[in-house]
N, C-alpha and C positions, 0 to 999 in steps of 0.2 A: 403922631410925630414921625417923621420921614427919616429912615436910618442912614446914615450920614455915608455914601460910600469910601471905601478905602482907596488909597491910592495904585496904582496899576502899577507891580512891581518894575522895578527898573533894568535894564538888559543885563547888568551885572549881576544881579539879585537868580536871574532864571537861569544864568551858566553857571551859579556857582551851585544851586540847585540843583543843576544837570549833572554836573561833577560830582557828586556828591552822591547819587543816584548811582551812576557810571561807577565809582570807587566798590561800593556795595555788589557789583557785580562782573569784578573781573575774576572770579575762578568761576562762572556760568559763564561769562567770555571762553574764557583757556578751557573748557571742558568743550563747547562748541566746536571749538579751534581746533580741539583734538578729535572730536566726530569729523567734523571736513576731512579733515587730516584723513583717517582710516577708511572712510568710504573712500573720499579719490584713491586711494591705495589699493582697495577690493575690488573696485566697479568702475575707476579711472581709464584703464584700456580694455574694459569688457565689449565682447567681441560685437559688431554689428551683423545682423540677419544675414546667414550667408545668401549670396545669388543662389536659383534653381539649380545651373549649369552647375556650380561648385559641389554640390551634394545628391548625388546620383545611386547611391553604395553606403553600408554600414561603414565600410572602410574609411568614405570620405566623409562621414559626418563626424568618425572618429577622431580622424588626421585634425579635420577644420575647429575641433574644439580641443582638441589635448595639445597641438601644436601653437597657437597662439601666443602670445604675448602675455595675454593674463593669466595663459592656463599653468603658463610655464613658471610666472613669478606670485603666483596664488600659495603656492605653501612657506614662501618666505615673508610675504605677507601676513598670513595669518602666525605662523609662528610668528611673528613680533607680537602684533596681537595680543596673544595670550601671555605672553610674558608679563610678570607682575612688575615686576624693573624698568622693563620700555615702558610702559603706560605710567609710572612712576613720573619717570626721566621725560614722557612726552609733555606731562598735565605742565612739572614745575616749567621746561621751557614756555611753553601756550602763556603760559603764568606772568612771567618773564618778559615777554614778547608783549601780552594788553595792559601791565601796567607799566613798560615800556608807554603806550599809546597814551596814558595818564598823564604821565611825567613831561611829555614833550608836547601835549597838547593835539595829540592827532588824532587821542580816540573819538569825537565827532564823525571819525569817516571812517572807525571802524568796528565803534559799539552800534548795536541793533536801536535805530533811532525809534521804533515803538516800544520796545521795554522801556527805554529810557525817560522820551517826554510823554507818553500816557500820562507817568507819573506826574510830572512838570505842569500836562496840562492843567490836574487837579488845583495844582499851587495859583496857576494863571486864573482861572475862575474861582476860583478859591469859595464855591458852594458845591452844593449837594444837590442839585435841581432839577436834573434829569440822569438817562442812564448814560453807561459811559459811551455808548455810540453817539446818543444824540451830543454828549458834549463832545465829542470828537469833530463832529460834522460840525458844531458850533467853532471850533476851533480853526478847525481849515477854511469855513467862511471869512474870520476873524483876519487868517493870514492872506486869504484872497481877496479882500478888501485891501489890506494894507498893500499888497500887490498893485495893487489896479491904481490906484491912488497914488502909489510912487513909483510907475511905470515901471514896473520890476517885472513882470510877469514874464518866467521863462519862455523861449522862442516854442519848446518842444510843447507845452500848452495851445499857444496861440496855434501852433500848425495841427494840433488833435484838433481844437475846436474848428476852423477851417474843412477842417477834411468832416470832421461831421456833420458841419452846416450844408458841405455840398452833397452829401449822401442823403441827407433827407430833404434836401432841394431848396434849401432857404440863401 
């Protein structure tokens, strides 16, 4: 006897799913948010290779990295850093700010969309039947179909495939 398929969730059903995912994951949001945060802060105007010409001398390799811009504001950096308080006060805003992104609908464009629908995908194929790559590649078929078929297919695709068709000379 032939198992009777299920019906293919409905678009509501897989954003409420997605929210719901998203929710479970705004203090891994705001912890990120606080990583970004402290690197641009450490390595944000870290210096680029000096020119030849610039660095001739102990003296000027000294000047070219102690006088800079990051060299100068690296101890007021790391102290915040280490303060138990600012990292505190950094996480709850971070906190603040992605279920901010909840509440008004915008986290879509600012949660990490493969932590989020990996999961989703499982619900949308809703088996177990290969690993999770192959059902990933199955999934992005799935959406390139429906692309193709409702003429949706972003411009920046069709000019990748273009520009590769002419590289390999087809």
């Amino acid at each position: 006897m032939q198992r009777e398929r299920e019906a293919a969730p409905q678009k509501e059903d897989i954003r409420a799913r997605a929210e719901e995912l998203a929710r479970g994951r705004v203090w891994w949001r705001a912890c990120r948010s606080v990583l970004a945060d402290y690197r641009c802060r450490l390595v944000g105007n870290y210096p680029k290779h000096p020119k030849v010409e610039e660095v001739g001398s102990l003296a000027e390799a000294d000047r070219f990295l102690r006088d800079g811009d990051w060299s100068q504001s690296f101890p007021a950096h790391t102290a915040h850093l280490q303060d138990v308080g600012s990292l505190a006060a950094d996480l709850a805003a971070a906190h603040t700010v992605q279920y901010g992104h909840l509440q008004d609908g915008t986290w879509t464009h600012h949660f990490s969309g493969k932590e989020v629908f990996r999961h989703v995908r499982g619900y949308l194929f809703n088996q177990n039947y290969a690993s999770p790559e192959e059902m990933d590649g199955d999934l992005a078929k799935s959406v390139a179909e429906w692309q193709v078929q409702n003429s949706a297919v972003p411009l920046e695709l069709v000019e990748l495939k273009r520009v590769l068709r002419q590289r390999v000379g087809l």
